[in-house]
C-alpha positions as CSV (number, residue, x, y, z in Angstrom):
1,X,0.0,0.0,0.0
2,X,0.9,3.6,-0.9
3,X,1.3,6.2,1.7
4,X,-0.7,8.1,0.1
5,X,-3.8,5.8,0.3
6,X,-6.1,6.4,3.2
7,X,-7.5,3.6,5.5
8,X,-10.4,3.5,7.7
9,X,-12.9,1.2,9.3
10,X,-16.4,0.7,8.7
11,X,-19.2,-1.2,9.9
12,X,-19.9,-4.2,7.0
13,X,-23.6,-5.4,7.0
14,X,-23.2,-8.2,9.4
15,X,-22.3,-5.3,11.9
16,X,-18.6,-6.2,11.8
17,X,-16.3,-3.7,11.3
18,X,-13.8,-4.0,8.1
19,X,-11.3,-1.8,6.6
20,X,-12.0,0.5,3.7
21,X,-8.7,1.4,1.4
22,X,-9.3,4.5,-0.4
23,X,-7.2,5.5,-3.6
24,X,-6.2,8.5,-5.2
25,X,-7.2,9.0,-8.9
26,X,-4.4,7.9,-10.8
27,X,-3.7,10.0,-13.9
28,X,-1.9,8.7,-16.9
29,X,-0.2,10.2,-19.2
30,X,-0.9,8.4,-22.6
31,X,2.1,9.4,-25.4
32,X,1.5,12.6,-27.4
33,X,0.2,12.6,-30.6
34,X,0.8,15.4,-33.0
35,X,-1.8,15.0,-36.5
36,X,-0.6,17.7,-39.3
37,X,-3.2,20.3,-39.9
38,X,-5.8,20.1,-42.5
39,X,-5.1,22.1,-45.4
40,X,-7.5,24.5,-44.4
41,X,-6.2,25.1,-40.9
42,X,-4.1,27.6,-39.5
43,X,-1.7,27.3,-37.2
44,X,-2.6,27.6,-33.2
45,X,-2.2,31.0,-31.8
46,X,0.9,30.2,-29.6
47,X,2.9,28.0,-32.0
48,X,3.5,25.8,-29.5
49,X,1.9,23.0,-31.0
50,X,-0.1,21.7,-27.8
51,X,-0.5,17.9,-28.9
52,X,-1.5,16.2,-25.6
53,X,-3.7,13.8,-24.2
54,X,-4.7,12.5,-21.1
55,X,-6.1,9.6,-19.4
56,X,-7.3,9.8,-15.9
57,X,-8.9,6.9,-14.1
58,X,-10.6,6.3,-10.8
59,X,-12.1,3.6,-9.0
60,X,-15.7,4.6,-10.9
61,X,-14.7,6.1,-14.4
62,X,-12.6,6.3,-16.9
63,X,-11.9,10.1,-18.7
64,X,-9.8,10.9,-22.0
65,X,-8.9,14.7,-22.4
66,X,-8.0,15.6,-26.2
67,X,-6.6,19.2,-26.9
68,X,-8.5,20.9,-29.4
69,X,-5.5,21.7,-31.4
70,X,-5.0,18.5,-32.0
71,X,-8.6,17.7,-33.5
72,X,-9.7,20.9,-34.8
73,X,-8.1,23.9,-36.8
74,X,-8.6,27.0,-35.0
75,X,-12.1,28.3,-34.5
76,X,-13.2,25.4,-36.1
77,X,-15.5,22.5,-35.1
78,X,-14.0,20.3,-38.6
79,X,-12.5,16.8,-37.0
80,X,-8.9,16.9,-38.9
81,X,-9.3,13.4,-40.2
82,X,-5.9,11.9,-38.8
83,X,-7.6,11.8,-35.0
84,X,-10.4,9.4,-36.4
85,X,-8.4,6.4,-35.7
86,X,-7.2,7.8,-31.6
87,X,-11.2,8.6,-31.3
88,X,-11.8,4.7,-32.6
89,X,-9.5,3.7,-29.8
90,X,-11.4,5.4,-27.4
91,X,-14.6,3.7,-28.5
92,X,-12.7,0.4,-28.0
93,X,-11.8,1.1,-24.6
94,X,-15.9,2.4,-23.9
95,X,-16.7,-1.4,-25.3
96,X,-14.3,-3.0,-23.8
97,X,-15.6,-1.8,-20.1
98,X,-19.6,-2.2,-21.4
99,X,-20.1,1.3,-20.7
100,X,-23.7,2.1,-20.4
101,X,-23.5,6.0,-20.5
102,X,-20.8,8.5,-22.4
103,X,-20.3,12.0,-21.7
104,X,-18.3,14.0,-24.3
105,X,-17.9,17.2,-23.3
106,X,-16.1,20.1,-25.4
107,X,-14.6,23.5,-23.8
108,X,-12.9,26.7,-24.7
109,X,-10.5,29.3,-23.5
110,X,-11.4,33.0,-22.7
111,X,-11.0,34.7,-26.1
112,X,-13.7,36.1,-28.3
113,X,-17.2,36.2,-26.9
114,X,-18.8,33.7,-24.4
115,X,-21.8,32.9,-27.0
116,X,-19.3,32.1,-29.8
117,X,-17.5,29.6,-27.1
118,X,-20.3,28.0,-26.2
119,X,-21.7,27.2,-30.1
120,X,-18.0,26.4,-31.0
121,X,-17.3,23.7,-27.6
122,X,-21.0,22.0,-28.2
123,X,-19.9,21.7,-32.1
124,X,-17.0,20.4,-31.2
125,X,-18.4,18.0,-28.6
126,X,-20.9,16.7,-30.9
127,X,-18.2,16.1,-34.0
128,X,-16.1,13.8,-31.7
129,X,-19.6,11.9,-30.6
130,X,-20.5,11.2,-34.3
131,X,-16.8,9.7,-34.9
132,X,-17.3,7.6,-31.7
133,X,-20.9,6.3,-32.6
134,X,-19.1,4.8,-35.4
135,X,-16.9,2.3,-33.8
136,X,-19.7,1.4,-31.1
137,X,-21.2,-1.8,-30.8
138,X,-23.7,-1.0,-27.9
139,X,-26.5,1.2,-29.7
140,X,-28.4,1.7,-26.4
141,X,-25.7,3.8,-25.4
142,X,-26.6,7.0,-23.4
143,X,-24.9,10.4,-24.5
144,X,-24.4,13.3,-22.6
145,X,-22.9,15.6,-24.8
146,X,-22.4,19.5,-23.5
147,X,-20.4,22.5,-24.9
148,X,-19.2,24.2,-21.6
149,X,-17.5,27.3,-23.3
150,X,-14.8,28.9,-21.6
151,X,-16.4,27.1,-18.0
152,X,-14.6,25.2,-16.6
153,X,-10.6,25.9,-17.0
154,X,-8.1,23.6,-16.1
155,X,-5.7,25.9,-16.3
156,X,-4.5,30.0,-16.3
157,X,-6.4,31.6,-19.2
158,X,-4.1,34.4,-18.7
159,X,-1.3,32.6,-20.8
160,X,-1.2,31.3,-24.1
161,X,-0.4,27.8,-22.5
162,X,-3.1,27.8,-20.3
163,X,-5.4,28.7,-23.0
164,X,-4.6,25.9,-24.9
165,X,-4.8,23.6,-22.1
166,X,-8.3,24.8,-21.7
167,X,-9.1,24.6,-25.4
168,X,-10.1,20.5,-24.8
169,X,-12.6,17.8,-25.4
170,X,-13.3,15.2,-22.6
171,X,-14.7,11.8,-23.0
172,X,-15.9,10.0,-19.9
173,X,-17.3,7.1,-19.2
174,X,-18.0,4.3,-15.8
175,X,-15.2,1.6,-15.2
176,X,-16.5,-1.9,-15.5
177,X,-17.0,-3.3,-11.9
């Protein structure tokens, strides 16, 4: 055990007391993947070419963060075509667990106006869900799919890295028991 678990005890239903491990999320970084731009896209503002993904798991659910640089040109909702097969991976790992319920949730950064944001992240959110309802086998899926704008940050919007850390799509679903 890690120190950084936490124990305690707990009455079990037969009135005896047991003890209860609980984790830390673990987060995982998955290696970076870098797709050129369409030939309609322009570079991203900083230059910095932001290609990152995460994985994050808990003991309940599984999440996928994509940066929007990586699937979109700027300002634009159009999947760059190259991502289609990481998104198909994702839908592998959603069958794999027998997921019964998906959110895919897209977000911005602080620039331009809040209404603009909002239309572009729920775009955004609802290109990567038509990608992953192609590689699904379980129809019966539930979706929750939400553009969040500029809600949310994970990080500074003040800076051109935290911007682009902000500019994201996130795909969630429950672990398998």
């Amino acid at each position: 055990m890690r120190k950084s678990d936490i124990s305690a005890s707990v009455s079990g239903r037969n009135g005896t007391a047991g003890p209860v491990v609980l984790l830390r999320p673990r987060s995982t970084r998955i290696p970076s993947f870098s797709a050129p731009p369409a030939e309609d896209d322009d570079e991203d503002e900083s230059g910095s070419g932001v290609a990152e993904e995460r994985r994050e798991e808990t003991n309940e659910q599984t999440k996928f963060t994509l940066q929007a640089e990586v699937l979109f040109g700027k300002n634009s909702s159009k999947l760059n075509k190259k991502v289609n097969s990481r998104i198909a991976d994702i839908a592998a790992e959603i069958n794999k667990q027998k997921a019964s319920e998906v959110s895919v949730y897209g977000f911005t950064d602080n620039l331009g106006s809040y209404e603009n944001g909002k239309r572009l992240s729920q775009e955004r959110a609802e290109a990567v869900h038509k990608i992953l309802l192609k590689s699904l086998k379980d129809s019966s899926l539930k979706f929750n799919i939400r553009g969040y704008s500029e809600d949310f940050p994970i990080a500074d919007n003040s800076t051109e890295d935290g911007r682009a850390q902000n500019r994201r799509v996130e795909i969630s679903f429950q672990r398998a028991d």
